[in-house]
C-alpha positions in Angstrom: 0.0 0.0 0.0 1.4 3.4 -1.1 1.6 6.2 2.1 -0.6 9.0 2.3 0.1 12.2 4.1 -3.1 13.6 3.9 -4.2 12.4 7.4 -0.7 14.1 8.7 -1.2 17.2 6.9 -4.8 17.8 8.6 -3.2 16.8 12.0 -0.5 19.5 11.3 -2.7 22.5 10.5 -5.2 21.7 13.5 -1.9 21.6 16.0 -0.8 25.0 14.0 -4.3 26.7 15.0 -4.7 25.1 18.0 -1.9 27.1 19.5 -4.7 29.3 19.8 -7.3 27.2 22.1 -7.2 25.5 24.6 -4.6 22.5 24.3 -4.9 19.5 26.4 -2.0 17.1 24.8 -0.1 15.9 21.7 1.5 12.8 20.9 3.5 11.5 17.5 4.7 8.4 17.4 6.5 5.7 14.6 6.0 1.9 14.1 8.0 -0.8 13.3 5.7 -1.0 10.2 6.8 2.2 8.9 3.9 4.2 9.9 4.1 7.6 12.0 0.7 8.5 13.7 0.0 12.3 15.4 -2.7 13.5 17.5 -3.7 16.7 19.1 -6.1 17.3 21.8 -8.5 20.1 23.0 -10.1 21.2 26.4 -13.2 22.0 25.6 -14.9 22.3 29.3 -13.6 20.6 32.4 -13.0 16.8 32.1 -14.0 17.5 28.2 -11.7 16.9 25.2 -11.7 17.0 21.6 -8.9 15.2 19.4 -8.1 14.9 16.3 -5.4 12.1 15.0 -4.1 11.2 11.9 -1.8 9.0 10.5 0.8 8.1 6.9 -1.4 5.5 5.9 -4.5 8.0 5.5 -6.4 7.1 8.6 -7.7 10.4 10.0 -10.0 10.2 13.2 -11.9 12.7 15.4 -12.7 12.4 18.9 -14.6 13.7 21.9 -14.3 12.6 25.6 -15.4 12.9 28.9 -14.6 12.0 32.6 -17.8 11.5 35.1 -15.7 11.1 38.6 -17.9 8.7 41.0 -16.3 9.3 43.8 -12.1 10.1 45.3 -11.4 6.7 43.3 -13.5 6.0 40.8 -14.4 7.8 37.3 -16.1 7.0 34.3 -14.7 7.6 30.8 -17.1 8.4 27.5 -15.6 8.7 24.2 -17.0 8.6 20.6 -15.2 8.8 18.1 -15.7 8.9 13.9 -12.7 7.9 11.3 -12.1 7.3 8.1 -9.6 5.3 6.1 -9.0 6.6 2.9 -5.8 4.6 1.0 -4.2 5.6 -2.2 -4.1 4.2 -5.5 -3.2 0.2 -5.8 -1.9 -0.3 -9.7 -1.5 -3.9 -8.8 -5.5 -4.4 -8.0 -6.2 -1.5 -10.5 -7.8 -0.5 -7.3 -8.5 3.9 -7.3 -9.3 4.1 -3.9 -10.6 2.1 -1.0 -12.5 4.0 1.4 -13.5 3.1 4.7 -15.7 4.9 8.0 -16.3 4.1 11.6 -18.6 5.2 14.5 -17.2 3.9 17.9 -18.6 4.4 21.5 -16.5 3.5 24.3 -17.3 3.5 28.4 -14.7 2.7 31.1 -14.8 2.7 34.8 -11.3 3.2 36.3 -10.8 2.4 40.1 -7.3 3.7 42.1 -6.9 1.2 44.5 -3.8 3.1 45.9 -1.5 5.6 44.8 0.3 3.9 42.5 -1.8 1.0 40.9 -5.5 1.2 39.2 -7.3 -0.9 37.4 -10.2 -0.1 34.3 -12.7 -2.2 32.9 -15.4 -1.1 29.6 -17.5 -1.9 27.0 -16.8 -1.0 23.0 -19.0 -0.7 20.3 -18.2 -0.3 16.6 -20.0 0.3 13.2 -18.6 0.6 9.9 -18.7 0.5 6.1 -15.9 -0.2 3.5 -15.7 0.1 -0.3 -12.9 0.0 -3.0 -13.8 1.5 -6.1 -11.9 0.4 -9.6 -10.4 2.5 -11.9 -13.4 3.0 -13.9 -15.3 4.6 -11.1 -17.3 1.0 -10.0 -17.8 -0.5 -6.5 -15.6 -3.5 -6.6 -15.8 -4.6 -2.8 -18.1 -3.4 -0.3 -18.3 -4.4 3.4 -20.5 -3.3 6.4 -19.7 -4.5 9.9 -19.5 -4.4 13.8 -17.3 -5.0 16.1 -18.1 -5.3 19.9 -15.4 -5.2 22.3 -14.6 -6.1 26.4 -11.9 -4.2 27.4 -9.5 -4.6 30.8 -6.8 -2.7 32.1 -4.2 -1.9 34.7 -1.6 0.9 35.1 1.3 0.7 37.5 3.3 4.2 38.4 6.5 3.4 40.3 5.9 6.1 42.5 7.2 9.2 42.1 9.6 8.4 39.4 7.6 9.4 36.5 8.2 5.9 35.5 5.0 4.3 34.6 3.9 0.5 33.3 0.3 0.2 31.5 -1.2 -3.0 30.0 -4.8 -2.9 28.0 -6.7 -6.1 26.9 -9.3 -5.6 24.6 -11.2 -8.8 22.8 -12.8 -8.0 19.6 -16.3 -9.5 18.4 -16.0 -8.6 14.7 -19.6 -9.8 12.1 -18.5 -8.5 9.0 -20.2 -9.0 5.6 -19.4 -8.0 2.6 -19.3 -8.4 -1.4 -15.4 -8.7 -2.5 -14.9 -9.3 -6.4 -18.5 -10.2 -6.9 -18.1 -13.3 -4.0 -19.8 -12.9 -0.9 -17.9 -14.0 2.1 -17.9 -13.0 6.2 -15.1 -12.3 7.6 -16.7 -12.4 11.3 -14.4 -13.6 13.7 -13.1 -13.3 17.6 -9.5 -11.8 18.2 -7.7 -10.8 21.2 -5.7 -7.6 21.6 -2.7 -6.8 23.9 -1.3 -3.7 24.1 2.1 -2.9 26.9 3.2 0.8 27.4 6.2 1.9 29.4 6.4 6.0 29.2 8.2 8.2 31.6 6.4 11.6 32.3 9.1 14.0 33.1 7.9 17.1 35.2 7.7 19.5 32.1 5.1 17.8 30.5 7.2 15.6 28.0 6.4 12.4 28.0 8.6 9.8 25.9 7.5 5.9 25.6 7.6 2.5 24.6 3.9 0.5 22.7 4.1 -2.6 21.7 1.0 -4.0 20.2 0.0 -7.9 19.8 -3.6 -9.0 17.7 -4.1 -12.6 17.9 -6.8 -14.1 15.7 -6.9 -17.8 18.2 -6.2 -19.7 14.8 -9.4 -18.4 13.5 -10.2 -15.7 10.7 -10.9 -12.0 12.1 -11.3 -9.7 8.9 -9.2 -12.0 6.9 -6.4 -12.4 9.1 -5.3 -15.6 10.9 -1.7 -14.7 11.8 -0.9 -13.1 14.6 0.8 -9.7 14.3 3.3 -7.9 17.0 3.5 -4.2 16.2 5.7 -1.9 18.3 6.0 2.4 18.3 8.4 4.4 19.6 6.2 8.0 21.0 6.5 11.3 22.3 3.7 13.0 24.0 3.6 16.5 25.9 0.8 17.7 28.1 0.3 21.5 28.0 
């Protein structure tokens, strides 16, 4: 697949006027799979944000979250967020453009059971459409699917070090249909996601760190793929 840096260039000019608002975070980061990915967050009220992230391989997304607190340890986390996947031209598949979009609704509950160690559990729901279109302008594959996801995490900050240790679960219910080169086939399947990140939050705001990213189908097929795939990043984020 040819890079795009249209997702990068919308990221860029958001983070260039956002100098202007309120800014919450930003964060770029690179994978081992050649792809950078860059983000920028607004505060738009208290516990409020509104993001915007981007990536080389045209994925652009655009966010909005919220914190509820429940009480001194607990809080509740809302997010919705729409993207799009827009990839280049593929000679090889005489393919012009494949074109994909997503709605997904997320709710967490962390808990801080000390100082140091917390623990998050929530809920996922995603719904989506895909289509690549041929060279002369037709629909050559079209997909529409959901995906609903059980999520678990933990976060471990070695006190006040900056040092900090974060592992996310996430298993993914995917029921996908679709029409690809006339032949319909479902590409449903179960996966399960593991995601480790080791970051250090320095005092000004900077904070460098480690992601490493592992999808495992279980032997089965989720949205074609039956390997498993290990993806790690290398990030930098800053908190204004």
């Amino acid at each position: 697949m040819k890079k795009s840096l249209v997702a990068l260039t919308v990221s860029a000019s958001f983070l260039s006027t956002a100098v202007f608002a309120g800014m919450d975070s930003a964060y770029i980061e690179y994978s081992t799979d050649d792809v950078f990915e860059m983000g920028v967050a607004l505060e738009i009220h208290e516990n409020a944000t509104l993001a915007i992230m981007g990536d080389s391989e045209g994925w652009a997304a655009l966010a909005y979250e919220v914190d509820v607190a429940i009480d001194a340890n607990k809080y509740m986390t809302f997010m919705a967020e729409y993207g799009q996947f827009s990839s280049p031209v593929n000679d090889d598949y005489e393919v012009d453009l494949s074109d994909d979009n997503y709605l997904l609704v997320e709710a967490h509950l962390t808990m801080n059971v000390n100082d140091d160690f917390s623990l998050s559990a929530g809920l996922g729901w995603e719904q989506g459409k895909g289509q690549q279109v041929d060279v002369a302008g037709n629909v050559a594959d079209s997909s529409d699917f959901t995906n609903g996801k059980i999520m678990l995490g933990a976060a471990y900050t070695f006190g006040n070090t900056g040092w900090q240790l974060t592992y996310d679960y996430t298993h993914h219910n995917l029921d996908d249909d679709g029409i690809y080169a006339g032949t319909e086939l479902d590409y449903s399947g179960r996966a399960n996601e593991h995601e480790v990140i080791f970051s250090y939050h320095h005092q000004s705001g900077w904070t460098p760190y480690v992601k490493v990213n592992h999808m495992n189908p279980n032997g089965g097929s989720y949205a074609g793929i039956s390997d498993s795939d290990t993806v790690g990043w290398l990030g930098l984020g800053y908190r204004f």
